[in-house]
C-alpha positions as CSV (number, residue, x, y, z in Angstrom):
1,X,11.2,-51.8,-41.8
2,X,11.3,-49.0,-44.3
3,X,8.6,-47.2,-42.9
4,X,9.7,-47.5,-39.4
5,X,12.8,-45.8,-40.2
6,X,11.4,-43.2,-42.1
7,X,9.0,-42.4,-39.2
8,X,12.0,-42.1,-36.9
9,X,14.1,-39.8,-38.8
10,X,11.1,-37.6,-39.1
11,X,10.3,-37.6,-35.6
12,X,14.2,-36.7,-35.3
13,X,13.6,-34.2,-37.9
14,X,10.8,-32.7,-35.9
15,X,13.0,-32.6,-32.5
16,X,15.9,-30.6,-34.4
17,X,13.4,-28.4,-36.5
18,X,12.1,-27.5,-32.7
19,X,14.7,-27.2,-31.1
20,X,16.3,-24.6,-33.5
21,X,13.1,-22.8,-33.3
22,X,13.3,-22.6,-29.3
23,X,17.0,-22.2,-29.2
24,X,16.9,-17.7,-29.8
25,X,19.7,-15.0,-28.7
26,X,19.2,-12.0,-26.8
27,X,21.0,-9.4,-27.0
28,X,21.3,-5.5,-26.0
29,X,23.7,-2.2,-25.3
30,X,24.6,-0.7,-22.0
31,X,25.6,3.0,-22.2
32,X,25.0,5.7,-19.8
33,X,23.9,9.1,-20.2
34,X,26.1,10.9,-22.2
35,X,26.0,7.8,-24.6
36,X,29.2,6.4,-23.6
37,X,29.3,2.7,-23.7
38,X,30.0,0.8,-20.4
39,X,31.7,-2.1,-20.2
40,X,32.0,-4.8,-17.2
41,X,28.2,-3.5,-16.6
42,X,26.7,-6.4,-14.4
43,X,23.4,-8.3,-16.4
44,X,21.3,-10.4,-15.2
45,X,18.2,-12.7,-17.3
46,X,15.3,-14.2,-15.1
47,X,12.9,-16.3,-17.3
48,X,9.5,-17.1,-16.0
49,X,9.6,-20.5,-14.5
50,X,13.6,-21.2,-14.7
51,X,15.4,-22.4,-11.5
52,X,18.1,-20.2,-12.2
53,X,19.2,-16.4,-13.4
54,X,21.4,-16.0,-16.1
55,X,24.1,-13.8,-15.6
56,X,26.7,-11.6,-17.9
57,X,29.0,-8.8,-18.2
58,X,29.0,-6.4,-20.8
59,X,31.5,-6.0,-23.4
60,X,34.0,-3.4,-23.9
61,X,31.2,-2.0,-26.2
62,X,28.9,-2.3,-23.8
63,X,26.9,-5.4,-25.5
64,X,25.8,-8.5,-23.5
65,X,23.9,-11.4,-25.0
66,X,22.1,-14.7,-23.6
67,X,21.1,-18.1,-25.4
68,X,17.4,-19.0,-24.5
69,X,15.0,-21.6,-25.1
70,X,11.9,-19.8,-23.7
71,X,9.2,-17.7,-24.9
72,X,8.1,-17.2,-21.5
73,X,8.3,-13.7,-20.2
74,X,11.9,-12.0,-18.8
75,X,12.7,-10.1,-16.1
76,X,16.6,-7.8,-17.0
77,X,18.0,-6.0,-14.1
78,X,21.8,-4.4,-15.3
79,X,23.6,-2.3,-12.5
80,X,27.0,-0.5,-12.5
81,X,28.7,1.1,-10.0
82,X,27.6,4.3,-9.2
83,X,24.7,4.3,-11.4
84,X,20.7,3.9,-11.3
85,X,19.9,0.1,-11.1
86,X,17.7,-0.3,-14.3
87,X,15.0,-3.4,-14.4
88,X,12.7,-4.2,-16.7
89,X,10.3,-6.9,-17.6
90,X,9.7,-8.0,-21.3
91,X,8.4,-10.5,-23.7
92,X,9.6,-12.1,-26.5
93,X,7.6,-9.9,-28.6
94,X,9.1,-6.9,-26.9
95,X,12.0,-7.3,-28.8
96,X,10.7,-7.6,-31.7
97,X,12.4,-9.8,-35.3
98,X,16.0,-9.4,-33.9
99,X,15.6,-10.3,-30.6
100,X,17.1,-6.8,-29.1
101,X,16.9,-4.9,-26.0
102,X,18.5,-1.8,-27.7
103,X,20.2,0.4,-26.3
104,X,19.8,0.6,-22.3
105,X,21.0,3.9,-20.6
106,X,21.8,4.0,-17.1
107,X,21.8,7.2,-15.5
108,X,23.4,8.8,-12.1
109,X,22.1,8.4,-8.7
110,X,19.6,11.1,-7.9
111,X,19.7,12.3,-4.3
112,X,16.7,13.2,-3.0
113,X,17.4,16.5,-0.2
114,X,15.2,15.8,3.1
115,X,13.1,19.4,3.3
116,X,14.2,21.8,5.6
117,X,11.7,23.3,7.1
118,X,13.1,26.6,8.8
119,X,10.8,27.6,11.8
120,X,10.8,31.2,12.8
121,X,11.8,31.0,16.8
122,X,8.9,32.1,18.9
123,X,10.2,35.3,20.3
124,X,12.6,37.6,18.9
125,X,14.5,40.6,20.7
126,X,15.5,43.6,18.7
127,X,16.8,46.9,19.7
128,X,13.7,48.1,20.9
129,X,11.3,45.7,20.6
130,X,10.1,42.2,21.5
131,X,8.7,39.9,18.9
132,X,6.2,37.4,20.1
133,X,5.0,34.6,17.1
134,X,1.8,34.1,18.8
135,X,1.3,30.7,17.3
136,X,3.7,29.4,19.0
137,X,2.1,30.3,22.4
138,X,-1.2,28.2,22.9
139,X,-4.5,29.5,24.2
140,X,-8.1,28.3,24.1
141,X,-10.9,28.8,21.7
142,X,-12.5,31.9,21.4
143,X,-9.8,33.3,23.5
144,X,-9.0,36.9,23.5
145,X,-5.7,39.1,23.3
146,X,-5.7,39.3,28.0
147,X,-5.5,35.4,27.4
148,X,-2.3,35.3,24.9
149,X,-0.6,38.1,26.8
150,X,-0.8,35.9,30.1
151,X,0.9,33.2,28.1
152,X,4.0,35.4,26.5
153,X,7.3,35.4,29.1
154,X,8.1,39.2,30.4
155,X,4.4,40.5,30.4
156,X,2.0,39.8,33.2
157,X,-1.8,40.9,33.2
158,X,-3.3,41.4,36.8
159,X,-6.6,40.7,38.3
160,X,-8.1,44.1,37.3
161,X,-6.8,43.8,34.0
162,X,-3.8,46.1,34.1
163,X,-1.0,45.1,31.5
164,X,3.0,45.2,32.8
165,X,5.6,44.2,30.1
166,X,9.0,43.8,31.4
167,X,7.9,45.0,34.8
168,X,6.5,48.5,33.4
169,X,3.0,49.1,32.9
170,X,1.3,49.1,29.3
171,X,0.9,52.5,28.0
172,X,-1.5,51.5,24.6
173,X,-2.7,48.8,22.4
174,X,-2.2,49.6,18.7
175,X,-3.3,47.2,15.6
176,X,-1.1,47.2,13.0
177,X,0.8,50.5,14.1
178,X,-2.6,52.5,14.5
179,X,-4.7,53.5,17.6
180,X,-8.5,51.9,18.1
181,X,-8.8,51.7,21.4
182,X,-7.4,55.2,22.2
183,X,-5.4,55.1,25.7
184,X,-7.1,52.0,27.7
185,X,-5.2,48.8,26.5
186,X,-7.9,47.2,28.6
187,X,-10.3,47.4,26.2
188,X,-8.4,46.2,22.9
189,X,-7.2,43.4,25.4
190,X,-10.9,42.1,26.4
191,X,-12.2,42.9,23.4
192,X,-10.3,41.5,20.2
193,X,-9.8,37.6,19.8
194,X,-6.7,36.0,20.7
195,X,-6.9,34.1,17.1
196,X,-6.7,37.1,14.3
197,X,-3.1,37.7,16.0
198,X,0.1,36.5,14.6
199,X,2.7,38.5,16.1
200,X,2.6,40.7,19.7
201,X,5.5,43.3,19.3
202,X,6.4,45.1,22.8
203,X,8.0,48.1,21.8
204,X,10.0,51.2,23.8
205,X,8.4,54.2,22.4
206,X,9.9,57.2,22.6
207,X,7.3,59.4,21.4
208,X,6.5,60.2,18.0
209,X,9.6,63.0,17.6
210,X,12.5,60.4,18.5
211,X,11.0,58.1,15.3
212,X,11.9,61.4,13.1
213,X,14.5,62.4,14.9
214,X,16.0,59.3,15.6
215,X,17.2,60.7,19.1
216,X,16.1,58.5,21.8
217,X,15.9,60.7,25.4
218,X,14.0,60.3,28.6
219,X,12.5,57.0,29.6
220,X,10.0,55.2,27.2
221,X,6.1,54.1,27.7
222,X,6.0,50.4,26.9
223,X,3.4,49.5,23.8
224,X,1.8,46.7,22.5
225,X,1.4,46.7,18.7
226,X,-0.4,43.7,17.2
């Protein structure tokens, strides 16, 4: 009898002793990120294999706490209004002798700008001078400058090759400001490829006196600069 009551308070002995072993406390600080503590933060505790979430609020210090009985691994999510969700899993071990999350900062929304990408428009008019952004007018490989000028509104290129831009005819090709192809913008038009071009600039020229003197008079040849 003796020794069937000793065996049953040490198997109650044993049950306790366990139980106070399982039986831990968790616990952590909420602040945000100038280190002020928040309170009324939302916490919630998800343990590996549990049917349900354990759920808290912090204190006015900003603590929180949970009673487990699991070494299985935890998943902490704590939100607060207008502030970064933060989540997190952890083991037991994480937390090391005293069972602590530490201190958990929260920090502000970051709002992410959608780019803005700011196209230059295919043409622009200035005072005396069309732009033409010849990417944005589409010609064929190994196309040359007669095919892109065909494509750009206000010019037209006839069947012998003769350039008009605005309905007067094409004085001179220039590259870059300068003159290859002397007088004949036939030539730089069947000659140079379409695809070394990124802008076609018909300009009023007024003769090289009216760009010192400023002083526009008489009527102006229409040019081509590319």
């Amino acid at each position: 009898m003796m020794k069937k009551l000793l065996l049953l308070l040490a198997l109650a002995f044993a049950a306790l002793t366990g139980f106070t072993q399982t039986s831990k406390t968790v616990r952590g600080k909420v602040f945000d990120s100038s280190h002020v503590a928040l309170p009324r933060a939302t916490v919630k505790l998800h343990i590996e294999g549990a049917k349900d979430t354990l759920q808290t609020i912090t204190n006015k210090e900003g603590g929180f706490s949970f009673d487990i009985s699991s070494e299985n691994k935890m998943w902490l999510q704590i939100s607060y209004a207008g502030l970064e969700t933060f989540q997190k899993n952890y083991t037991l071990q994480d937390l090391g002798t005293d069972l602590n999350f530490g201190y958990i900062t929260l920090y502000p929304f970051v709002k992410t700008l959608q780019e803005v990408v700011i196209s230059e428009p295919p043409i622009q008019i200035k005072e005396d001078t069309i732009d033409y952004k010849a990417d944005s007018f589409k010609v064929k490989p190994n196309s040359v400058v007669e095919d892109l000028l065909k494509k750009l509104p206000g010019v037209q290129v006839d069947k012998n090759g003769n350039i008009m831009a605005q309905g007067k005819q094409v004085t001179k090709i220039k590259v870059n400001g300068k003159d290859f192809f002397g007088s004949d913008p036939k030539t730089a038009s069947k000659e140079l490829p379409a695809d070394i071009v990124d802008k076609v600039q018909v300009i009023d020229d007024y003769g090289d006196m009216s760009a010192v003197s400023g002083i526009k008079d008489g009527d102006p040849d229409k040019v081509i600069n590319l």
